[in-house]
ZALO-323425 format. One record per atom (N, C-alpha, C, CB): x, z, y; atom name; residue number from 1. Coordinates in steps of 0.1 Angstrom, whole numbers. Glycine has a CB too. Example, Ala and Ser with C-alpha at 12.3 -4.5 7.8 and 13.67 -1.06 7.14 Angstrom:
! residues 2
TORMI  east    up north atome num
TORMI   132    78   -57     N   1
TORMI   123    78   -45    CA   1
TORMI   132    78   -33     C   1
TORMI   113    90   -45    CB   1
TORMI   128    71   -22     N   2
TORMI   137    71   -11    CA   2
TORMI   129    79     0     C   2
TORMI   141    57    -6    CB   2
This chain:
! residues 65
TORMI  east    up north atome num
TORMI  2784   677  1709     N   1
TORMI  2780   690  1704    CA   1
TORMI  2789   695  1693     C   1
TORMI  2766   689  1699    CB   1
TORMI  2797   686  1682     N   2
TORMI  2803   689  1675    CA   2
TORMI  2813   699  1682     C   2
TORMI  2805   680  1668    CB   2
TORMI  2820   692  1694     N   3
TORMI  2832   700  1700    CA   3
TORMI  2832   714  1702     C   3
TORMI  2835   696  1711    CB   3
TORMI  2816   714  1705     N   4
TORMI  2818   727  1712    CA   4
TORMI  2817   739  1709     C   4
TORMI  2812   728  1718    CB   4
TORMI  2825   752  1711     N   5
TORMI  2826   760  1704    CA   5
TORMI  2814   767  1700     C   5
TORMI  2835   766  1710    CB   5
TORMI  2806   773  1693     N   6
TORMI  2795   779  1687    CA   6
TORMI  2792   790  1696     C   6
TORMI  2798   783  1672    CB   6
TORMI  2799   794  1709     N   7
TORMI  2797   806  1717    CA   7
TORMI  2790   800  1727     C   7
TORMI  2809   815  1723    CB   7
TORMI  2793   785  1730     N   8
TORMI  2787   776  1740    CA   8
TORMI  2774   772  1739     C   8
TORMI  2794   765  1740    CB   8
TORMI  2769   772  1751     N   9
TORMI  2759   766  1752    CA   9
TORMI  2753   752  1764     C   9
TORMI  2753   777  1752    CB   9
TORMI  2750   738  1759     N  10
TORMI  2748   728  1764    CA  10
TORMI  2742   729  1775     C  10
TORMI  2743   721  1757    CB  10
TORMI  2739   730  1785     N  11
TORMI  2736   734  1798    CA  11
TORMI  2721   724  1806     C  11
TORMI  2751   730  1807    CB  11
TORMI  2731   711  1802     N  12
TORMI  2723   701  1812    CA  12
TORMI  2734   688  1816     C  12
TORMI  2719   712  1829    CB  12
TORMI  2727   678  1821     N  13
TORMI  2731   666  1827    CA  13
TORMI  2723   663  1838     C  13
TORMI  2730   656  1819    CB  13
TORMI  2735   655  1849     N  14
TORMI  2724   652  1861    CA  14
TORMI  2737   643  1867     C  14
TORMI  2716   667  1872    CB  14
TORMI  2726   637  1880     N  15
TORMI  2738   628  1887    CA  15
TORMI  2736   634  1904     C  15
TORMI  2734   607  1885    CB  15
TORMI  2744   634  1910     N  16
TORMI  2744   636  1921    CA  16
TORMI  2747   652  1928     C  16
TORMI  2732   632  1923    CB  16
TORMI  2738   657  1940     N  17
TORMI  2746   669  1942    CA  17
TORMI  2738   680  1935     C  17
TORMI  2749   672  1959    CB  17
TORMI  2745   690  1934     N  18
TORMI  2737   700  1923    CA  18
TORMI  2728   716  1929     C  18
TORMI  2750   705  1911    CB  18
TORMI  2718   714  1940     N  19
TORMI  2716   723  1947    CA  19
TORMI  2709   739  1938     C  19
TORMI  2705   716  1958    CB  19
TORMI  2706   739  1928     N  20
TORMI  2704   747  1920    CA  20
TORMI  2711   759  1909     C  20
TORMI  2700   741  1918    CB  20
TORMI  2719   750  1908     N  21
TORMI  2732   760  1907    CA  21
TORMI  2746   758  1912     C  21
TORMI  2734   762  1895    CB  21
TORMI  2752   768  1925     N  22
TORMI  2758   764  1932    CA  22
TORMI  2771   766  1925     C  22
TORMI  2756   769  1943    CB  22
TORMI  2776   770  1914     N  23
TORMI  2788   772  1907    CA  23
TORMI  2790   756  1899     C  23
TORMI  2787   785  1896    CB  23
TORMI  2779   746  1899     N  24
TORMI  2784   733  1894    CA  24
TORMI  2785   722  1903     C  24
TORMI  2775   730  1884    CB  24
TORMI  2793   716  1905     N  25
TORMI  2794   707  1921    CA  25
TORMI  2796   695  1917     C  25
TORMI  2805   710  1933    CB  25
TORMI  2790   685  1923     N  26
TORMI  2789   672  1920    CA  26
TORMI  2790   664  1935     C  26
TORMI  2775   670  1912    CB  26
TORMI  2795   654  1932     N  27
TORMI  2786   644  1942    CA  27
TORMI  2780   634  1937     C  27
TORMI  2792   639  1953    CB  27
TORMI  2779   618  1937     N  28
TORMI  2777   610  1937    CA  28
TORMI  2775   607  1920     C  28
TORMI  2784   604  1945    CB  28
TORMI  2779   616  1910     N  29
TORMI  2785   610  1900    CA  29
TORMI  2779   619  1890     C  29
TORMI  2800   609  1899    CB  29
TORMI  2782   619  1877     N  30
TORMI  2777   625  1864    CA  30
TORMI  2781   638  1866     C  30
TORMI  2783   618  1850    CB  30
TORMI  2774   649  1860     N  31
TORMI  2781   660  1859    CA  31
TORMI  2770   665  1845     C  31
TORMI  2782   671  1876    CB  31
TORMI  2781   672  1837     N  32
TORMI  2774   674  1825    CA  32
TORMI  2781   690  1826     C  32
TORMI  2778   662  1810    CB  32
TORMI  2770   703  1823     N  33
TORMI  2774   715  1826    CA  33
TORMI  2772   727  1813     C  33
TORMI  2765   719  1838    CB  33
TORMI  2781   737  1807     N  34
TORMI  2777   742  1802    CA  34
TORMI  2779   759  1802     C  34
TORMI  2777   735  1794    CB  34
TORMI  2774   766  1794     N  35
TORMI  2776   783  1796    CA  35
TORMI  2785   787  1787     C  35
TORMI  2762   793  1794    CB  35
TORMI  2791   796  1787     N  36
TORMI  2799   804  1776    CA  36
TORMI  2790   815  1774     C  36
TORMI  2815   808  1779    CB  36
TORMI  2795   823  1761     N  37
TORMI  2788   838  1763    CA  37
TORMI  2790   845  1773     C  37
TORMI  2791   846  1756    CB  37
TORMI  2793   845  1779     N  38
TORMI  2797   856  1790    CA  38
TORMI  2791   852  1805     C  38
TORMI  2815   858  1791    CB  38
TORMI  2783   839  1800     N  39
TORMI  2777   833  1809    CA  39
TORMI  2787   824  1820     C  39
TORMI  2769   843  1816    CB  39
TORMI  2797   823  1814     N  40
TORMI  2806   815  1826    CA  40
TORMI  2802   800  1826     C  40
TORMI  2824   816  1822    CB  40
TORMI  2803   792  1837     N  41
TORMI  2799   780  1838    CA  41
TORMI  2812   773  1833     C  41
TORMI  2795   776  1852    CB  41
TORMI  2809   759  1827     N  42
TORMI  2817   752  1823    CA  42
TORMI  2813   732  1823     C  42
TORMI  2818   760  1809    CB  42
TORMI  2822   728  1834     N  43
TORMI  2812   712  1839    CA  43
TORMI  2823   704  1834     C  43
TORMI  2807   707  1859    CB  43
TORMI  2821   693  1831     N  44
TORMI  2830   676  1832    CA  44
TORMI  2822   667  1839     C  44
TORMI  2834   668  1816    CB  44
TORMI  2829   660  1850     N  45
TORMI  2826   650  1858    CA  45
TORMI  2827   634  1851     C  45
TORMI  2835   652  1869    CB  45
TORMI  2819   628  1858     N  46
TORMI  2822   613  1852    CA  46
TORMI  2817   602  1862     C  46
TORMI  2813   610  1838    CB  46
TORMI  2820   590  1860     N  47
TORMI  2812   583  1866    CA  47
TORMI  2798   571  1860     C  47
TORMI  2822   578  1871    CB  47
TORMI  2798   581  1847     N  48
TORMI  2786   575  1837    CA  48
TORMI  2780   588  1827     C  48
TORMI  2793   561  1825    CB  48
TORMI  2774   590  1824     N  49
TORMI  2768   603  1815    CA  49
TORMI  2779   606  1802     C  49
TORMI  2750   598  1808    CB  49
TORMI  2782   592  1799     N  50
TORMI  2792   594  1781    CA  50
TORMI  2805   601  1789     C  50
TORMI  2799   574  1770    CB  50
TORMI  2813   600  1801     N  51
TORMI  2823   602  1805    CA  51
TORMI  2824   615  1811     C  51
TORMI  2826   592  1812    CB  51
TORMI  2809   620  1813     N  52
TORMI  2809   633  1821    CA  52
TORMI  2809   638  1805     C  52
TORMI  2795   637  1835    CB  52
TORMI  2804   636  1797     N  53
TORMI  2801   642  1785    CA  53
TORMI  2818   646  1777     C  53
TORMI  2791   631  1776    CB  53
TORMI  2823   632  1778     N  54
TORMI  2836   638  1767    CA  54
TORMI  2847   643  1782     C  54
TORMI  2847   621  1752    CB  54
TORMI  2841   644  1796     N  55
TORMI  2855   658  1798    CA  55
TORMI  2851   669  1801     C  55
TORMI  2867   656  1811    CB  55
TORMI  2838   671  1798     N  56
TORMI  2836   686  1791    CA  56
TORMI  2836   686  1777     C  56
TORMI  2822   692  1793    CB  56
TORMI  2840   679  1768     N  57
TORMI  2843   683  1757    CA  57
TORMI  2855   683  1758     C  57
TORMI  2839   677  1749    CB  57
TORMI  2863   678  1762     N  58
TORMI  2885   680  1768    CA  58
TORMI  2882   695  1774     C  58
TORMI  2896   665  1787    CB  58
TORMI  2873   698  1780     N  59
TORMI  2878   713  1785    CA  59
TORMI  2873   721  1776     C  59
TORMI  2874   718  1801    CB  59
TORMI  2862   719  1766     N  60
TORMI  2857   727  1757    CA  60
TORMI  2870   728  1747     C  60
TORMI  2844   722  1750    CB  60
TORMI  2875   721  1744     N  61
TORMI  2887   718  1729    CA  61
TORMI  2900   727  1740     C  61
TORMI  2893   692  1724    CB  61
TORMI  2903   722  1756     N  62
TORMI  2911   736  1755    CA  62
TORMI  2911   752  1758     C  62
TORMI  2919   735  1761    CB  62
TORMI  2895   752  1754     N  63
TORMI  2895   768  1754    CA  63
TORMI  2897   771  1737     C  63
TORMI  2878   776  1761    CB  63
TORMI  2895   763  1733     N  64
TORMI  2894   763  1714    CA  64
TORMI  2913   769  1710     C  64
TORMI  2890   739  1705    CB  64
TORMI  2920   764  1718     N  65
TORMI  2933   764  1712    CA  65
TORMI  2940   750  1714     C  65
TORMI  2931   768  1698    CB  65
């Protein structure tokens, strides 16, 4: 949460495929999802919850700059 830019918002965690929202895609594995203002989706994959967690925070840090 520290990473994330203050326009962001934390979405959700889950494992597996993601039938509810079709802009976040998973299979077998971690997916950790979140929104921008403008409502754009934003996910990092993993193969454990901490791993889906910090590569959405690598893609949060390169919208930062």
């Amino acid at each position: 949460m520290a990473a994330k830019p203050a326009d962001w918002r934390l979405m959700g965690v889950a494992c597996g495929p993601r039938e509810v929202d079709p802009n976040v895609h998973s299979g077998e594995e971690w997916c950790v999802w979140a929104r921008g203002p403008n409502r754009e989706p934003l996910e990092g994959r993993g193969s454990a919850p901490g791993d889906a967690l910090l590569a959405l925070t690598m893609r949060l840090k390169e919208l930062g700059g």
